[in-house]
MMTF fields as JSON, N, C-alpha, C and O atoms, coordinates in Angstrom:
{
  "mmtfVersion": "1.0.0",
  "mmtfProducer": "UNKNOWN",
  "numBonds": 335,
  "numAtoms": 336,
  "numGroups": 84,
  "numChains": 1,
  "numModels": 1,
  "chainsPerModel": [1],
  "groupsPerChain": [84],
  "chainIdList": ["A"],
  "bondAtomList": [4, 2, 8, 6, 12, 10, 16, 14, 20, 18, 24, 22, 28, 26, 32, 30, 36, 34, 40, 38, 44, 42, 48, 46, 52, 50, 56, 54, 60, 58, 64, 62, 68, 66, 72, 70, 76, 74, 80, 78, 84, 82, 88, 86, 92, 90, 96, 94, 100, 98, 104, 102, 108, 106, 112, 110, 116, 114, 120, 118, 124, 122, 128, 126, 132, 130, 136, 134, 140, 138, 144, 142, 148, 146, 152, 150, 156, 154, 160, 158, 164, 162, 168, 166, 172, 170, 176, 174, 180, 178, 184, 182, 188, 186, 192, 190, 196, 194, 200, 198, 204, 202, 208, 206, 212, 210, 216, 214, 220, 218, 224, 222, 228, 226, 232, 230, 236, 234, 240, 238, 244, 242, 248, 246, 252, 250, 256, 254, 260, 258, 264, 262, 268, 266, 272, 270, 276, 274, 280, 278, 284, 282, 288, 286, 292, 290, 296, 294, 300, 298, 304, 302, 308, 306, 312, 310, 316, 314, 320, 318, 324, 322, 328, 326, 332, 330],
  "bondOrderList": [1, 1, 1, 1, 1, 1, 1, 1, 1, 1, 1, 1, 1, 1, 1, 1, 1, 1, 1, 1, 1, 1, 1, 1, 1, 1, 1, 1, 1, 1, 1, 1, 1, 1, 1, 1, 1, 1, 1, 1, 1, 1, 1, 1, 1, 1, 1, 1, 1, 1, 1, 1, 1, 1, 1, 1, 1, 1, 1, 1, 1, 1, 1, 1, 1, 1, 1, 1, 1, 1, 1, 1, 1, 1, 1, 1, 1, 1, 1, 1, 1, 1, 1],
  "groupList": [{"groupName": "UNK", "atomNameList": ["N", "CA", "C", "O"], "elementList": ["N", "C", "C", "O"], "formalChargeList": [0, 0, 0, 0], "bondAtomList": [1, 0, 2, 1, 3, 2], "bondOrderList": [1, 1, 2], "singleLetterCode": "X", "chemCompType": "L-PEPTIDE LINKING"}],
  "groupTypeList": [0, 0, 0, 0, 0, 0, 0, 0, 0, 0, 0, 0, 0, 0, 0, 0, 0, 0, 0, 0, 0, 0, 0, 0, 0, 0, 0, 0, 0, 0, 0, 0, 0, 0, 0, 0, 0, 0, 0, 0, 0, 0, 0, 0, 0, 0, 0, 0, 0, 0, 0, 0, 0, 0, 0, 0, 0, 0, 0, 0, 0, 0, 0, 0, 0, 0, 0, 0, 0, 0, 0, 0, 0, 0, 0, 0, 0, 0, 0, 0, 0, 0, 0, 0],
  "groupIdList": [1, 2, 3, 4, 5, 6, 7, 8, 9, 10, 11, 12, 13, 14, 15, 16, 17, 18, 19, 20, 21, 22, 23, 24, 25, 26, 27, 28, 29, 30, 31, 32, 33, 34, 35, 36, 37, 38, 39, 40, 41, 42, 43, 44, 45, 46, 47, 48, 49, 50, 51, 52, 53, 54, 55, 56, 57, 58, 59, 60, 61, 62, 63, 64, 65, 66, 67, 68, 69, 70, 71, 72, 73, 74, 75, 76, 77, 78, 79, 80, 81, 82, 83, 84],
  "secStructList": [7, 7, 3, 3, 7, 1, 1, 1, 6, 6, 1, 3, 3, 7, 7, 7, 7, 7, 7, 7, 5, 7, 2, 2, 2, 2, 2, 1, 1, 7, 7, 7, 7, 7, 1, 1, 7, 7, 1, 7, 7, 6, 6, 2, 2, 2, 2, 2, 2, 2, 2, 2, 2, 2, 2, 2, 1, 1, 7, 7, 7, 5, 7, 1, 6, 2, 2, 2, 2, 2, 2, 2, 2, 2, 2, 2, 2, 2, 2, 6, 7, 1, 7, 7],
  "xCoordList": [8.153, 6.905, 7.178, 8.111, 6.128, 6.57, 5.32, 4.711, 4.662, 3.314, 3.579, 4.472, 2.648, 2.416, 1.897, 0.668, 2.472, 2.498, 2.982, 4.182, 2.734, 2.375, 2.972, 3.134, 3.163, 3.576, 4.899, 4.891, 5.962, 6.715, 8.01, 7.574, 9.468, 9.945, 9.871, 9.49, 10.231, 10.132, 8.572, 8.447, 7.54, 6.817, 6.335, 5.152, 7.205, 7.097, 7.802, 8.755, 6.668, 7.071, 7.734, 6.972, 8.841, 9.048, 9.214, 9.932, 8.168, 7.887, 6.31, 5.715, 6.059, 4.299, 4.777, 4.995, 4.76, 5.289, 3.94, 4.041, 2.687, 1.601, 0.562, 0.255, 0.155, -1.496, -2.467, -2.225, -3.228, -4.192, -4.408, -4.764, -4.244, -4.823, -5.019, -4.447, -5.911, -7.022, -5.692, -4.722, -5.84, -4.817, -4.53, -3.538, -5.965, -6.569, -5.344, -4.331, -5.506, -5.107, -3.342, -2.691, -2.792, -1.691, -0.674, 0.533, -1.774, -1.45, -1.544, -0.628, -2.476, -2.133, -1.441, -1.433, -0.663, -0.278, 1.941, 2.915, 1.559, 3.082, 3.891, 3.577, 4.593, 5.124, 6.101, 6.079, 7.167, 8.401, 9.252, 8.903, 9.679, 10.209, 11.736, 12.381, 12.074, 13.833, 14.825, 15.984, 14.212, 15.41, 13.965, 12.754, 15.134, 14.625, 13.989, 14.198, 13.248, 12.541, 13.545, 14.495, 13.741, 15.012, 14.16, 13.013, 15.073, 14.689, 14.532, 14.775, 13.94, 13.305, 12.093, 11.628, 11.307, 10.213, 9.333, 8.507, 9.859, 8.882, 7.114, 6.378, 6.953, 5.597, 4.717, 3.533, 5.548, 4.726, 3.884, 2.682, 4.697, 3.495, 2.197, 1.215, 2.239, 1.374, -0.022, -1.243, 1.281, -0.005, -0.618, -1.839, 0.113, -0.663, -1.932, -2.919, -1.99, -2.498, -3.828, -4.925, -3.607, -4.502, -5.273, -6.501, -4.429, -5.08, -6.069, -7.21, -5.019, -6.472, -7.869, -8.707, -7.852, -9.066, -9.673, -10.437, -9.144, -9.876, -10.811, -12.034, -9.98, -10.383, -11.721, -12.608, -11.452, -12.747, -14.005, -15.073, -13.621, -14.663, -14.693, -15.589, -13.339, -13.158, -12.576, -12.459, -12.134, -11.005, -11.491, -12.142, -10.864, -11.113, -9.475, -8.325, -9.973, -8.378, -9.3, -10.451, -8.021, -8.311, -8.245, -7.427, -9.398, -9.451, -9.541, -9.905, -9.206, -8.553, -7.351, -6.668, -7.0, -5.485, -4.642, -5.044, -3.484, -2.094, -2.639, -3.114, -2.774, -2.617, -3.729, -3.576, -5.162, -6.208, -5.808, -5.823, -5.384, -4.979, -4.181, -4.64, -3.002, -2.158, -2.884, -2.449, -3.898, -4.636, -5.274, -5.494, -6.107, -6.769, -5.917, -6.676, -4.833, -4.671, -3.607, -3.433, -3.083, -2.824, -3.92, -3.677, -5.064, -6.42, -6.606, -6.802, -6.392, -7.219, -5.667, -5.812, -4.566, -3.321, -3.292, -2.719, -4.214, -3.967, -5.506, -5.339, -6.503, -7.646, -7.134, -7.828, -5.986, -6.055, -5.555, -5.339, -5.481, -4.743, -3.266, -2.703, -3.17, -1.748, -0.965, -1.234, 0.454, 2.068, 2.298, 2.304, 2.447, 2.921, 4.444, 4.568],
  "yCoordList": [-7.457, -7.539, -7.797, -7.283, -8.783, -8.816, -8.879, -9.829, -8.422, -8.302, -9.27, -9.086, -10.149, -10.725, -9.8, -9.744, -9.167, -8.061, -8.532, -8.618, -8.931, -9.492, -8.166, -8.418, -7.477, -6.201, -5.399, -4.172, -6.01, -5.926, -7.562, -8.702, -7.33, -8.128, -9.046, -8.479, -10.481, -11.437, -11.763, -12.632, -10.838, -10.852, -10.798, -10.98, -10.531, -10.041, -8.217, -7.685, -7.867, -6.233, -6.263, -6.77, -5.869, -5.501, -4.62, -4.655, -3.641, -2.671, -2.111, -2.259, -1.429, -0.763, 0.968, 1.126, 1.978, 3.096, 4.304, 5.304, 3.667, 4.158, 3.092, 2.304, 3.303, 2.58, 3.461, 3.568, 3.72, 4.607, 3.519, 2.379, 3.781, 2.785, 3.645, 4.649, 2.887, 3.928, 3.948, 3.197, 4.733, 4.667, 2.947, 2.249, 2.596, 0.948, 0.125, -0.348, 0.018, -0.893, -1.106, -2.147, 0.657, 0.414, 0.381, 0.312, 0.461, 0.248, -1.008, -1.6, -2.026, -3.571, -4.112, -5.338, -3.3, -4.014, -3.93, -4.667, -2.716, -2.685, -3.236, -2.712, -3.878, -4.98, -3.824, -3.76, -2.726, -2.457, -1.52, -1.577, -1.182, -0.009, -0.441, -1.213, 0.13, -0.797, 0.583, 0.517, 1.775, 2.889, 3.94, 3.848, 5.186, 6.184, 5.674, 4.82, 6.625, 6.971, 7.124, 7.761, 6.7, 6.744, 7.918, 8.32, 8.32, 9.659, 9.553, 10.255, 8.294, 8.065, 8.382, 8.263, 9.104, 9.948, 9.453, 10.044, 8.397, 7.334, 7.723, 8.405, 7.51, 7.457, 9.05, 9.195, 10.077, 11.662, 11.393, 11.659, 10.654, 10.8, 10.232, 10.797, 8.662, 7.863, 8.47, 8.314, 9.429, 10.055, 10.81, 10.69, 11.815, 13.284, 12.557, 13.29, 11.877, 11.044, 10.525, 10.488, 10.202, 9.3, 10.681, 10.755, 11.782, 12.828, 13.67, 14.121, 13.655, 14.372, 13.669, 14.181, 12.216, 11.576, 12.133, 13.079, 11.355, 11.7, 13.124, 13.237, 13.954, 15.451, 15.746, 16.598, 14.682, 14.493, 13.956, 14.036, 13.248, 12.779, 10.701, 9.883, 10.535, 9.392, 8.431, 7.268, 8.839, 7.417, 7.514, 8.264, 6.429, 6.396, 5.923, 6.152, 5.219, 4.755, 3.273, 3.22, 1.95, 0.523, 0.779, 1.457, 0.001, -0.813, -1.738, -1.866, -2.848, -4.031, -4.79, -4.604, -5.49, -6.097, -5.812, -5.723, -5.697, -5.405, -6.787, -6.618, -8.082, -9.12, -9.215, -9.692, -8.499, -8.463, -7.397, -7.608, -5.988, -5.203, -5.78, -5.92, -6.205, -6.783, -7.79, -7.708, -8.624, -9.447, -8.997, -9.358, -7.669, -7.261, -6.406, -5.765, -5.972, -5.449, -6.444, -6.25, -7.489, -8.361, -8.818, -9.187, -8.638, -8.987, -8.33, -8.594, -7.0, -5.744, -5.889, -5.839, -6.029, -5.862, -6.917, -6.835, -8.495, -9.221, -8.926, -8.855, -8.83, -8.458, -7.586, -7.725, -6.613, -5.626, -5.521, -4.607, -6.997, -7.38, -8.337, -8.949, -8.047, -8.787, -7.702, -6.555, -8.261, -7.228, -6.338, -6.801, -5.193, -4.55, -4.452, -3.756],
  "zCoordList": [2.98, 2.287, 0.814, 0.198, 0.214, -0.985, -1.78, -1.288, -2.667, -3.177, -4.746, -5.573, -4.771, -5.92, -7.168, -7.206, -8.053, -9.459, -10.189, -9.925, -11.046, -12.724, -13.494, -14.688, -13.313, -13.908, -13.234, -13.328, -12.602, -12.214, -12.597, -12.435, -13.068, -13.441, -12.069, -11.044, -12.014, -11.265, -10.335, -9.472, -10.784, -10.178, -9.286, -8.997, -8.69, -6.676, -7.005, -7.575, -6.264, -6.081, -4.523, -3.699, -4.07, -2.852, -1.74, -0.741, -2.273, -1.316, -1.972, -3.039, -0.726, -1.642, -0.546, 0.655, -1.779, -0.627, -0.073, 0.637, -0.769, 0.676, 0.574, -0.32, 1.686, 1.423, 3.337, 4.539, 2.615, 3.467, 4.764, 4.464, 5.887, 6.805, 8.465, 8.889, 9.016, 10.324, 11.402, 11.307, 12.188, 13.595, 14.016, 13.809, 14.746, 15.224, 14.04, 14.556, 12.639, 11.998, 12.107, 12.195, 12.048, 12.104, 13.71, 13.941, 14.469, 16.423, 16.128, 16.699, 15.257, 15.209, 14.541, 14.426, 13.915, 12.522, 13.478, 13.628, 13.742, 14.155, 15.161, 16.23, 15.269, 16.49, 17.444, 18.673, 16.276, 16.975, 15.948, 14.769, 16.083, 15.325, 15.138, 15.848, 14.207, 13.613, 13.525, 13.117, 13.951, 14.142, 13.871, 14.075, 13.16, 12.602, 11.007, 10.146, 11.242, 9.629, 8.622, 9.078, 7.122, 6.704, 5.645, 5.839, 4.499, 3.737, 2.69, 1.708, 2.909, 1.242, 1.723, 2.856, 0.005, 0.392, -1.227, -1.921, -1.317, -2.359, -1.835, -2.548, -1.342, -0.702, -0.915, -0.613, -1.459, -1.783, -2.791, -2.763, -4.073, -4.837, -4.911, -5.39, -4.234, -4.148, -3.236, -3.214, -2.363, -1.151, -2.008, -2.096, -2.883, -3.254, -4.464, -4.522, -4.958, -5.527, -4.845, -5.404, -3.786, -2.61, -2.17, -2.21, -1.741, -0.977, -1.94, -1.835, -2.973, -4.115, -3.541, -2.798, -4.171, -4.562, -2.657, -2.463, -1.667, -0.688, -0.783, -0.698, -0.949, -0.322, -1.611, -1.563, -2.732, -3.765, -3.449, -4.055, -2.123, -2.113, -2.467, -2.255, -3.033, -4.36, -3.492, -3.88, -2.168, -1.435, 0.048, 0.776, 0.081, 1.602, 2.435, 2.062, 3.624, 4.205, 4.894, 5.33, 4.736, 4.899, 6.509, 7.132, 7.007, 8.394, 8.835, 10.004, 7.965, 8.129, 8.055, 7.048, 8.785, 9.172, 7.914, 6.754, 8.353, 6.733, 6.277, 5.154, 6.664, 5.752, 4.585, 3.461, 5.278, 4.548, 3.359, 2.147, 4.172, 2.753, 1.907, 0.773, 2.129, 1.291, 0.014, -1.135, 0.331, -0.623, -1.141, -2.298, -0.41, -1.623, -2.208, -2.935, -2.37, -3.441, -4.721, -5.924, -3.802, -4.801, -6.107, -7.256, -5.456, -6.065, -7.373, -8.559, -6.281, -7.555, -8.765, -9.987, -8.221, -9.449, -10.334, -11.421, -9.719, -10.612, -11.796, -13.014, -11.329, -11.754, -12.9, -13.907, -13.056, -13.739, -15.278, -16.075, -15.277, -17.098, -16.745, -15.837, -17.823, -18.791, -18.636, -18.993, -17.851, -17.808, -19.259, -20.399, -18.923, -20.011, -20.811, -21.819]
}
């Protein structure tokens, strides 16, 4: 995966370590599994972050295809200014 970010050097980010998504999306999204879970645990803060806002009331979780999520958030990162 490689996400188009303007705010990352070369401009391709290559990994995204959460994004909220329904059971349905990720039973379609997944072809096959490539081993075990490895132990990187990149993905806590992004969640605890995500889980705040939910349990606020403030988030939700995507139910549409990875390719659709993936664009929109290329969207919202390019939408969001000039690289710092």
């Amino acid at each position: 995966m490689k996400l188009r970010n303007h705010r990352v050097p070369g401009g391709l980010q290559p990994a995204m370590n959460h994004a909220a998504v329904s059971r349905a999306t990720l039973d379609a999204s997944l072809l096959t599994t490539d081993g075990p879970a490895d132990a990187d645990e990149g993905w806590r803060d992004g969640y605890a972050v995500w889980r705040q806002a939910y349990d606020n009331g403030d988030a939700g979780i995507f139910d549409l295809p990875v390719p659709e999520i993936l664009g929109y958030i290329e969207m919202v990162v390019a939408a969001s200014g000039e690289a710092r």
